[in-house]
N, C-alpha and C positions, 0 to 999 in steps of 0.2 A: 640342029640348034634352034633354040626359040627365039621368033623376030625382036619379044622382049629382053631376053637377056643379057646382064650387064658385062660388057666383056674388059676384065680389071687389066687396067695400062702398067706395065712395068712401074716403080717409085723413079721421083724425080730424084736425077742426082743432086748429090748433097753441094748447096750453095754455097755452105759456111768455109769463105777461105781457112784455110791449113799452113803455118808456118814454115816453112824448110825447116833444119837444123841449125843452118848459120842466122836463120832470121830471128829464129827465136831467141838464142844466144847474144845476138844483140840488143834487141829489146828489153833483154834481162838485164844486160850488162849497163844501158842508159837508165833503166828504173833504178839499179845498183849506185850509179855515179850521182843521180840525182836526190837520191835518198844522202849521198854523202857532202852533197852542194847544202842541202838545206840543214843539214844538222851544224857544218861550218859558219854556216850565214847567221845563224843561232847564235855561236859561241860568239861573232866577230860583230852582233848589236849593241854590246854593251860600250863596245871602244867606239861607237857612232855617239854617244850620249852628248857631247860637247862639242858637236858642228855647230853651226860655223866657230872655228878658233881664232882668237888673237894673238897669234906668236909673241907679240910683245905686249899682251895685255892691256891694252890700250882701253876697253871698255871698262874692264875689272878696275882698274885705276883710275877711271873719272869716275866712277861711281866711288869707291872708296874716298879718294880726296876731294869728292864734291865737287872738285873745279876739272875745267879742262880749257888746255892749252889753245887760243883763237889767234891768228894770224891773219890782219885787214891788210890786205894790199890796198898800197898807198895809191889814191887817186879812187878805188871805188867808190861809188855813190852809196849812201846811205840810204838805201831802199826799206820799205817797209815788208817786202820777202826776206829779207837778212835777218832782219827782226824777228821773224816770227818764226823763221828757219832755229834761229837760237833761241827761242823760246821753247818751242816744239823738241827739241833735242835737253834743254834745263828741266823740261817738265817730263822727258819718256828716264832722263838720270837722275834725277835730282841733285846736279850736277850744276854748278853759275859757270859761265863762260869768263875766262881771263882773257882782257883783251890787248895785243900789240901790232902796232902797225910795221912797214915795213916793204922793202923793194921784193916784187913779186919769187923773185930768184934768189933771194936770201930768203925766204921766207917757205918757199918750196924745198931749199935742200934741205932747213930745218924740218921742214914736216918728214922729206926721204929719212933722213938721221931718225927721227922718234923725237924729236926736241920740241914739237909742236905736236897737236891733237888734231889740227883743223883749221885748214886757210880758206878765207873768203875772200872773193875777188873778182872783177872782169878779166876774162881770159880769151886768147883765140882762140876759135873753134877747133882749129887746127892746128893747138899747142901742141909744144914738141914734148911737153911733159906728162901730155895725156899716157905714155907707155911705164911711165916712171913714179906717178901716183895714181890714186882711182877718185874720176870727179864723180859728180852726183849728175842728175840732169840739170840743165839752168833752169835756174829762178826768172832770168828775164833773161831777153836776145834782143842786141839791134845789129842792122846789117845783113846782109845776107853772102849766102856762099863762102867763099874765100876769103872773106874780109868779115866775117859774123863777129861779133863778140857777144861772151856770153856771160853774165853773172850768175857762178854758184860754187861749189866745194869742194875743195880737195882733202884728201885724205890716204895716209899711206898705206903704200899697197901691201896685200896681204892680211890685215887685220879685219879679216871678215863679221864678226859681229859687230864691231864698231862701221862700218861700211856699210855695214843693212841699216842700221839703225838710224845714221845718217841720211843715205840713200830713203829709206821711207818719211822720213819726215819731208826730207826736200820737194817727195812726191806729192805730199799732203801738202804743203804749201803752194806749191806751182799748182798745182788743182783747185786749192781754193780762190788762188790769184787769178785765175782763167776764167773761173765762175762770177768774179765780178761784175 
């Protein structure tokens, strides 16, 4: 043999993994399932169109009637975040606030019931009605801990678009109350 020549090495075995039967079989069967996940998710977009809902229409209805239902619990202060809380909410509906006063607990069952739109008020922080309505964040706190009170808005639960709506404005307001 010649010192130069080139002496050819076996091929390198093949690196390219190989599936078993039952692997491939699976594989197929997940691209299968997920081919049938996404054609479902397809059909099942159209019934997504009108999230968040109102069970009891409570947005759809201040907006029609222009007005919506306000319940002032008796003794709160007439801050200038209420104000502009209800401003902020007359100007995203074009919607005027009706307004009555009233004992915080008569005035909470009517918002529970649907007979009210939306109660403002000093609350405890650790009202027991916080699981029974949905409040906003407060507009203003004194106190702390245990003993906080806090002024901002109730709203009855479950009426998600009316709740956001609320809920952002209330945000809008306590932010620009904090930037003062």
């Amino acid at each position: 043999m010649d010192g130069n020549a080139v002496v050819p090495h076996p091929p390198a075995p093949e690196t390219t993994p190989t599936l078993a039967r039952s692997e491939w079989a699976t594989t197929t069967s997940v691209a299968f399932g997920m081919r049938w996940i996404a054609l479902g998710a397809l059909f099942l977009l159209p019934a997504c169109h009108g999230l968040p809902q109102d069970p009891e229409d409570t947005l759809e209805n201040v907006r029609t009637a222009r007005q919506f239902r306000v319940g002032l619990v008796a003794g709160t202060p007439d801050t200038l975040e209420l104000r502009r809380l209800l401003g902020e909410i007359e100007r995203q509906t074009g919607a005027r606030p009706r307004i009555a006063g009233g004992a915080s607990e008569a005035l909470l069952t009517d918002l529970s019931e649907g007979k009210t739109d939306l109660v403002l008020g000093a609350f405890a922080k650790d009202s027991p009605w916080k699981t029974k309505v949905a409040f906003t964040p407060p507009l203003r706190s004194t106190g702390s801990g245990k003993h906080a009170i806090e002024v901002k808005a109730a709203m009855q639960n479950g009426e998600n678009s009316w709740i956001m709506l609320v809920e952002r404005a209330s945000r809008k307001v306590s932010q620009s109350a904090r930037e003062r």
